[in-house]
N, C-alpha and C positions, 0 to 999 in steps of 0.2 A: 641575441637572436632578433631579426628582424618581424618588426609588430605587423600582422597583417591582420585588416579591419573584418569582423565576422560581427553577423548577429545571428541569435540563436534562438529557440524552441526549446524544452527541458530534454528534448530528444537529439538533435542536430545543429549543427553549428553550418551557416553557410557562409561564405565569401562573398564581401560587397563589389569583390572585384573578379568578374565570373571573364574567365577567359572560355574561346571567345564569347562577349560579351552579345546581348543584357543580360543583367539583373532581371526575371520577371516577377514582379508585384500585382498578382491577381488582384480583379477589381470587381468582382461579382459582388463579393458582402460589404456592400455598402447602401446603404438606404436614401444615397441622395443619386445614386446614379441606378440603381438597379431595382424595377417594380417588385419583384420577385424578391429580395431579399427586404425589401419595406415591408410586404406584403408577411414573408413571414416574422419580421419581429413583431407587426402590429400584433400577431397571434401567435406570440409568444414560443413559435416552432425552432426551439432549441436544434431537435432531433434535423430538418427539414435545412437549418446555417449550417450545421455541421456538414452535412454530404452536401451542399452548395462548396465549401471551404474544402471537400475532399477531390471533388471532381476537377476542381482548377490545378488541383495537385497534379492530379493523374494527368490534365491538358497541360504539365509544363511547367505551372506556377512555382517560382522558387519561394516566393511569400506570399502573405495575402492582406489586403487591406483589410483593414473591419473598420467600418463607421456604421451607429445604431441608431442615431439622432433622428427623430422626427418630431412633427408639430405636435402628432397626434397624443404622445406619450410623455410625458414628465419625468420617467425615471431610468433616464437616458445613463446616471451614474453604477446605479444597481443593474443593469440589463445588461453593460459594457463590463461589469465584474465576472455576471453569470457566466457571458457568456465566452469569455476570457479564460474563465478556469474549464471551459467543456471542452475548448480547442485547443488548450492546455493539455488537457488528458487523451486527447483522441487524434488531434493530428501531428506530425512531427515540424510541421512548415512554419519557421517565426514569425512571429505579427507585426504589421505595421500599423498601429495603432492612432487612428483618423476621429478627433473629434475638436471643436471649439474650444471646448471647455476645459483649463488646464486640472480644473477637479476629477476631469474623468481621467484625462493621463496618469495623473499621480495614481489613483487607483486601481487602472490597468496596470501600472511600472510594477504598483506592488505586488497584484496577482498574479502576473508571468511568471514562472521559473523559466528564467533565459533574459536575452538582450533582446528586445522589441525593436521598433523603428517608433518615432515620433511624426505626425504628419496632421500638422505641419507647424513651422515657425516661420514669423516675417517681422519686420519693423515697421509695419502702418500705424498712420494713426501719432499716438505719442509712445508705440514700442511697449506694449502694456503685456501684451502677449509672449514676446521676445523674453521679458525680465521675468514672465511669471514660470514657463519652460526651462528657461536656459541654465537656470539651478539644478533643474531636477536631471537636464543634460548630464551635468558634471555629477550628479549625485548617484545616477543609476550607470553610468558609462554608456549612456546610447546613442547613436546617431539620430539625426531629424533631418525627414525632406523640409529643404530651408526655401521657400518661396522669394523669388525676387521683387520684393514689394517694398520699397521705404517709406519714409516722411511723407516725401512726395507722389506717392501711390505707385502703382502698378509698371515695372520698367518694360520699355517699347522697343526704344532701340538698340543694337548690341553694343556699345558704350554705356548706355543706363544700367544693363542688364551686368556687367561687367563690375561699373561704379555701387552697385547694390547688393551687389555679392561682399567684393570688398565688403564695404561697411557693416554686413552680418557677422563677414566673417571677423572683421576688428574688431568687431561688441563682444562677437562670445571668447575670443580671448580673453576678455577683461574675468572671465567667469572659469575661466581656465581649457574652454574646450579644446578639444586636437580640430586642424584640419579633415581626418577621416569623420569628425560628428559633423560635417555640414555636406549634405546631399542635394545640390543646390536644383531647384528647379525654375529655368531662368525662364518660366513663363512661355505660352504657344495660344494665339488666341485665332478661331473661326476663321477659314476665309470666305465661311460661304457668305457674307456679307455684301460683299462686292464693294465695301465701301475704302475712301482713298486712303484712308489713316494706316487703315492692316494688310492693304495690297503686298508691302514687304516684308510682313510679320513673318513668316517661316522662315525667309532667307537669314531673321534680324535672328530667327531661335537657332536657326544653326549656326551661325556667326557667334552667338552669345555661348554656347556649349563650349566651340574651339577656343576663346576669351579665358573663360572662368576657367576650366583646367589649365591654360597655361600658366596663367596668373599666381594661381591659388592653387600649386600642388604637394599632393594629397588627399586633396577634396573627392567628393564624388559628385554625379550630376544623373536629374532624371526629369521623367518629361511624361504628364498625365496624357496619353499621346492624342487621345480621341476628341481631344479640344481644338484641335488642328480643323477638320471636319464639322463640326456643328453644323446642324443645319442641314446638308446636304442628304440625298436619299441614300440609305443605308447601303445597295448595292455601288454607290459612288462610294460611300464612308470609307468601307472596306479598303477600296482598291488605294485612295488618297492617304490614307493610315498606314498602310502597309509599306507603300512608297517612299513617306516621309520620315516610316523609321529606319527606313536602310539609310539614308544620308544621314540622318543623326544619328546612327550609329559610327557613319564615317567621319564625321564632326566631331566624335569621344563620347557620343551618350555611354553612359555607363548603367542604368536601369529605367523600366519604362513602367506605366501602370495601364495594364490592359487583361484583356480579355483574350488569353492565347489563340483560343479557335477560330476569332478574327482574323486573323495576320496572313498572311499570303507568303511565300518566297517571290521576294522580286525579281526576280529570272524566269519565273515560269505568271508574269502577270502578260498578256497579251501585250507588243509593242505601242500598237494605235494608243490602249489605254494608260502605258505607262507613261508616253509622253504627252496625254490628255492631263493627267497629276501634276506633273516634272513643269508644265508650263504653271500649271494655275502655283504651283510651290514656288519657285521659280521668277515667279509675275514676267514670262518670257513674252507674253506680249497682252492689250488691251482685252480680248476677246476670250482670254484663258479660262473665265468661269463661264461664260455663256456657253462655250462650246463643250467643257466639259457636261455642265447640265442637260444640254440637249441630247449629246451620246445618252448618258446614262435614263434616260426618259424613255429609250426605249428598250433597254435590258430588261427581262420579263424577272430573272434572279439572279439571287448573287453567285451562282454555280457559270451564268453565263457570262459573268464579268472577272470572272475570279481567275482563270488561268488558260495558256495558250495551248493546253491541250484539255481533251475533255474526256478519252475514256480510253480502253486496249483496244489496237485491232486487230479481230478476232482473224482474220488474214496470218498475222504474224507469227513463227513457229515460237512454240511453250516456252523455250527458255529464253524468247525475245521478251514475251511476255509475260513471265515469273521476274525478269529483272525490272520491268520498268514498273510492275504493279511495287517491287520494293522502292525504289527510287522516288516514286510517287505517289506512295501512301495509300493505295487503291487495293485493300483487303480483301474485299469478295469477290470470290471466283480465284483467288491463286492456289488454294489447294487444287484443284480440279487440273490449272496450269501446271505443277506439281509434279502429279503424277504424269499427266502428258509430255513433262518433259524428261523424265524417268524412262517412259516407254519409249520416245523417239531415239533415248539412248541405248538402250536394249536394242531397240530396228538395227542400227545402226552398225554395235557390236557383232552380233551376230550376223548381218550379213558379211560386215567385214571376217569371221570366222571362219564361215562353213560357207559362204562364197555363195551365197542362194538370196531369191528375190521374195520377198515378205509385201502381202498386199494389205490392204485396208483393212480386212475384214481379220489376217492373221494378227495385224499389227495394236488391236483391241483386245486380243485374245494374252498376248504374246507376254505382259506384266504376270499375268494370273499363270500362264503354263511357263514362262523361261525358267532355269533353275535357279534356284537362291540363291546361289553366287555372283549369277549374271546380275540380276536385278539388284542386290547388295553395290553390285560394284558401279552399277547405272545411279544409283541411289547417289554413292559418294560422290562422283561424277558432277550430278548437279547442283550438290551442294557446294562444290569446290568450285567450279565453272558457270556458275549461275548467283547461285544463292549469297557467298561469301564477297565475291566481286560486286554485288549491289550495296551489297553493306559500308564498303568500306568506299564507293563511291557518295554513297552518305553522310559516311564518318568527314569526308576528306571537305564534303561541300562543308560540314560542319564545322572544321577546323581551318577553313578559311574565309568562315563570317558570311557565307552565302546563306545558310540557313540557321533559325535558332532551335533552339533547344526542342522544345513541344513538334518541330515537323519531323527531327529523328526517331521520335517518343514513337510516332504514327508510325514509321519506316521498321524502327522495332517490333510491335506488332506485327504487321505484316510478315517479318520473317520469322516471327514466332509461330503463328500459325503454318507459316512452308516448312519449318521445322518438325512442327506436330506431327503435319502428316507425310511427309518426309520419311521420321520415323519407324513407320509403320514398315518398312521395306527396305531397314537393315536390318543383318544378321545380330541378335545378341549371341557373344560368346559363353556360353555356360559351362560352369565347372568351376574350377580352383580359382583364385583371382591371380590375378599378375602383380596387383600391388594397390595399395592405400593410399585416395590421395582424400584430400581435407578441402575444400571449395566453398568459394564466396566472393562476393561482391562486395567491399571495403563500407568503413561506416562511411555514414554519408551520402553515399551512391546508390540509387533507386536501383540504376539500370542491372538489368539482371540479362541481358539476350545473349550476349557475348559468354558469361556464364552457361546458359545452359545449355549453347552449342558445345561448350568442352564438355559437360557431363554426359551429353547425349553421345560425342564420338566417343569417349573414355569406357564407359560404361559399356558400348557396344566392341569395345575390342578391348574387353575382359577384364581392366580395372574396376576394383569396390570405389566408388565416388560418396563420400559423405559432404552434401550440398548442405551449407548453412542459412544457405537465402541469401539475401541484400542486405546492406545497412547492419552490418556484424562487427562488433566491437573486438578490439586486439583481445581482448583478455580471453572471447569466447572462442575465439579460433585457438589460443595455445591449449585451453582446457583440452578443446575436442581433438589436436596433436597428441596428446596425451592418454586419452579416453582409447584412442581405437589405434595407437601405436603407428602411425601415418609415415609412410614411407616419403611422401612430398606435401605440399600445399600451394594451392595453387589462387594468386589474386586478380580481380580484376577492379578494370575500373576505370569510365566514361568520362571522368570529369578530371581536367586539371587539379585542381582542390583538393578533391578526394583519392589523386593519386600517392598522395603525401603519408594517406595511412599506411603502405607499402614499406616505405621508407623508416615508418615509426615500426614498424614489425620487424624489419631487420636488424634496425638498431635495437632495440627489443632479445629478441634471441643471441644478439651478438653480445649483449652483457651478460644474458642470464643465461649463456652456454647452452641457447637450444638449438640442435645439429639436425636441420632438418632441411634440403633443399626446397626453393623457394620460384617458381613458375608464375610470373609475372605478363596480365596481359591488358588489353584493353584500350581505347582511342585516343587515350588521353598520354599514354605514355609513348617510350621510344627507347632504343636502346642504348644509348649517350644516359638518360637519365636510369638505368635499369645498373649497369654499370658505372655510375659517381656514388648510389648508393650502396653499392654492394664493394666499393674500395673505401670509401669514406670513414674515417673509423677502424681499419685495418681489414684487407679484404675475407668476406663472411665465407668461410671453411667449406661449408655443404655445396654453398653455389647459389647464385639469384640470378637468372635465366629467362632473356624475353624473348617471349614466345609469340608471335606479329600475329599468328590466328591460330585457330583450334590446333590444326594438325603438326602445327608446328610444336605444339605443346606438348600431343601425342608423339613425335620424337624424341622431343628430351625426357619424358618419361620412360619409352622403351629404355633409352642408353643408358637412363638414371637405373633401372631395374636387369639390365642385364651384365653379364660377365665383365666390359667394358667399362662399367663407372669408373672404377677406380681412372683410368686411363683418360677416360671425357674430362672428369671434374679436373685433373691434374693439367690436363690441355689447356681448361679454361680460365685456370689459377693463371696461368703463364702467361696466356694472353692477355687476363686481364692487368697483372703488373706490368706489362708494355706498354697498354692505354692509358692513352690520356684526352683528356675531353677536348674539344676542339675549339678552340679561341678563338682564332679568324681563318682567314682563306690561308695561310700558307698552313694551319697544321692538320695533318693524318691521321686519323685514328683506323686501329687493328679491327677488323671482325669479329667479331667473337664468335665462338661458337652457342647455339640456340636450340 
């Protein structure tokens, strides 16, 4: 079986190799970069790092740095134990574990339950550092952010950077490491300096990222990104940070250390200002940082540097503006959008009906008097035609590296709330149920929105939905198949990585002869992949069925539950022995049915 590199928390295991990538290693709890968290180790506010280390979760963070070290405090070892086993028990997100001192790593290694990160290792100096780590590398199984610093100090240009990787990486062989323990960070220094020596330091940091991956693969690579920037005024920081992690990401960064709520999409940063960064990064010509500094001298905030639009216009009909408030992360005020676009579809229906002219004053009235059916059916309307197509305009920016992680997070939200009140104005079917489905969000996988749109439509067209939440281990789903005798189950799931528990679930049931169709959904998957696992192994009997969004799900449950199964399931056994996965441009694969 193919080893893929994960480190972990006692609760979660993440992937060092986050398709599409970064890696993000939250940088708030650390006390050499952030007042706020010095502030509260100096007083000793356990409670106060914890919801620090939980908010960067919710912003995105797939890990998070911890460094405690200060001048003020001496018991940098005992405070890095405490406060390792509190985030241990309370947050699920693995640590990357940031201090000098290889006494305090050994002591965090041993407090973790899970695989941490080390941050950091280098060979300055006479390699003192390197030899005292790089045991404990091989001892604990962990990877370390590996600095490109040698003998000869700090590497500049991308051949140094390249030649110093090397050499880390041929020392900790000698100690037995793998390629996946060296997460190299080939250095990124200021350019607010202006001075000659770093004018081509970003070009040398992207040039060095494409180097060391080619060179050395298996390795991984990251980049403490906000070192780029020094110096400069935070509403410049912003835009320049944001800038420079999209080209190192196209360079092969593979994880970055920041602060999620910083970061911009670089498609939505204003032109003038994108190519204000692009030069000074770039060093495209002499005047690159003057000119930048002057623009930014007169931005009053970062909301006015930050993006090429700045709010809805209230101009535009509801469901222009229910979609783009998803697409852009702009929460308040989309319920209100919501229902207004509910009613214009009601106006609409019913004129097209009864052939009659609805004015202004009807058309306010007209949600509260149409009958329930109408507005039921306005409801799903623009959940189908509005709500679902923002999403997956989301999904798709996401899945093609225009956006990271933390700005779908926001995008979620937003449709969770359109959903809430959405809600309020379908029909729930009452009485008998139609059938038992079993729902969840795979371990590992936070994201839950995709989820509770299928229990919201499920539910309201007469299936019992028993939701497990997110991050739901195999063993707890088959209990609760069991528990409430579940006619289907149904999985999702956002992440590459985390689509893999899927896979373990039906190889799962498929040895322990559990007969239960299996409704497969979420951004991360496809139905090539829905269909390799459901043949793999001898194809699984009940059926494993992708379902591309909610209602598509809500069909193969009707068929799953009505007079037809027998005939659907049989359909889709045949076609899926037909299929075969598609290797390159000349081969075809069958449809399946969904």
């Amino acid at each position: 079986m193919k080893h893929t590199p994960r480190i972990s928390s006692a609760l979660k295991a993440v992937d060092l190799m986050q398709k599409p990538p970064p890696l993000i290693i939250g940088e708030r709890l650390n006390t050499q970069g952030s007042r706020r968290a010095k502030d509260m180790v100096l007083n000793s506010d356990y409670d106060g790092l914890v919801n620090l280390a939980r908010t960067q979760i919710e912003d995105g963070a797939h890990c998070l740095d911890v460094c405690v070290a200060t001048t003020e405090r001496a018991d940098e070892l005992e405070f890095m134990k405490s406060l390792a086993k509190r985030l241990s028990l309370e947050i699920d997100a693995p640590l990357v574990i940031d201090s000098t001192d290889p006494k305090v790593m050994e002591a965090a290694l041993q407090q973790i339950p899970g695989r941490p990160v080390i941050n950091s290792i280098n060979l300055e100096g006479d390699g003192s550092r390197f030899h005292a780590l790089a045991p404990l590398m091989a001892k604990y199984g962990v990877p370390a952010i590996t600095m490109c610093i040698g003998p000869g100090g700090m590497a500049k240009t991308p051949q140094e950077k390249l030649e110093t990787a090397i050499l880390l990486y041929e020392t900790g062989t000698k100690y037995g490491l793998q390629p996946w323990q060296f997460i190299f960070d080939v250095l990124t220094f200021t350019l607010a300096t202006g001075e000659q020596e770093f004018l081509e330091s970003a070009k040398a940091t992207l040039e060095g990222i494409r180097l060391v991956k080619q060179k050395i693969p298996g390795c991984f690579t990251v980049l403490g990104l906000s070192n780029v920037s020094f110096g400069l005024t935070p509403n410049a920081r912003k835009i320049v940070n944001s800038i420079f992690l999209h080209h190192a990401i196209k360079a092969g960064l593979d994880a970055v250390i920041i602060n999620a709520k910083d970061i911009i999409p670089y498609l939505e940063i204003d032109q003038e200002q994108r190519k204000l960064a692009e030069d000074l990064i770039f060093n495209s010509h002499p005047n690159a940082l003057a000119e930048l500094i002057t623009f930014f001298e007169g931005v009053k905030s970062v909301s006015d540097a930050s993006s090429k639009r700045i709010e809805v216009d209230p101009s535009w009909e509801a469901s222009k503006r229910c979609y783009f408030r998803i697409v852009h992360r702009l929460k308040d005020g989309i319920e209100s959008d919501v229902v207004d676009s509910i009613e214009d579809r009601i106006h609409v229906n019913l004129t097209a009906s009864k052939n009659i002219e609805i004015n202004s004053y009807m058309k306010k009235k007209v949600i509260l008097e149409a009958p329930k059916q109408v507005v039921h059916d306005a409801a799903v309307q623009t959940l189908n035609e509005v709500l679902l197509p923002a999403m997956k305009e989301v999904g798709d920016k996401f899945g093609a590296g225009e956006l990271i992680l933390p700005f779908v997070l926001k995008s979620a939200e937003c449709m969770k709330a359109a959903v809430s009140e959405l809600e309020k104005y379908l029909i729930r079917r009452e009485g008998v149920s139609k059938g038992k489905l079993v729902l969840c969000t795979v371990y590992g996988d936070v994201h839950d929105i995709g989820k509770n749109l299928v229990k919201t439509i499920f539910t309201n067209n007469g299936y019992s939905v028993y939701d497990l939440g997110k991050q739901v281990p195999l063993q707890s789903i088959v209990e609760k198949i069991k528990e409430v005798n579940a006619d289907a189950v149904g999985l999702s799931a956002l992440l590459v990585s985390t689509s893999k528990q899927m896979q373990y679930f039906v190889e799962h049931s498929r040895q322990n002869k559990i007969t239960i169709p299996v409704l497969c959904g979420g951004a991360a998957i496809n139905s090539s992949y829905i269909n390799r696992i459901a043949k793999e192994g001898g194809i699984y009997d009940s059926g494993v069925f992708y379902c591309k969004t909610a209602f598509e799900g809500l069909t193969v449950m009707n068929k799953l539950m009505s007079d037809q199964r027998k005939a659907y399931v049989s359909e889709w056994h045949q076609k899926l022995e037909r299929w075969e996965e598609k290797r390159g441009p000349a081969t075809q694969s069958l449809k399946l049915p969904h």
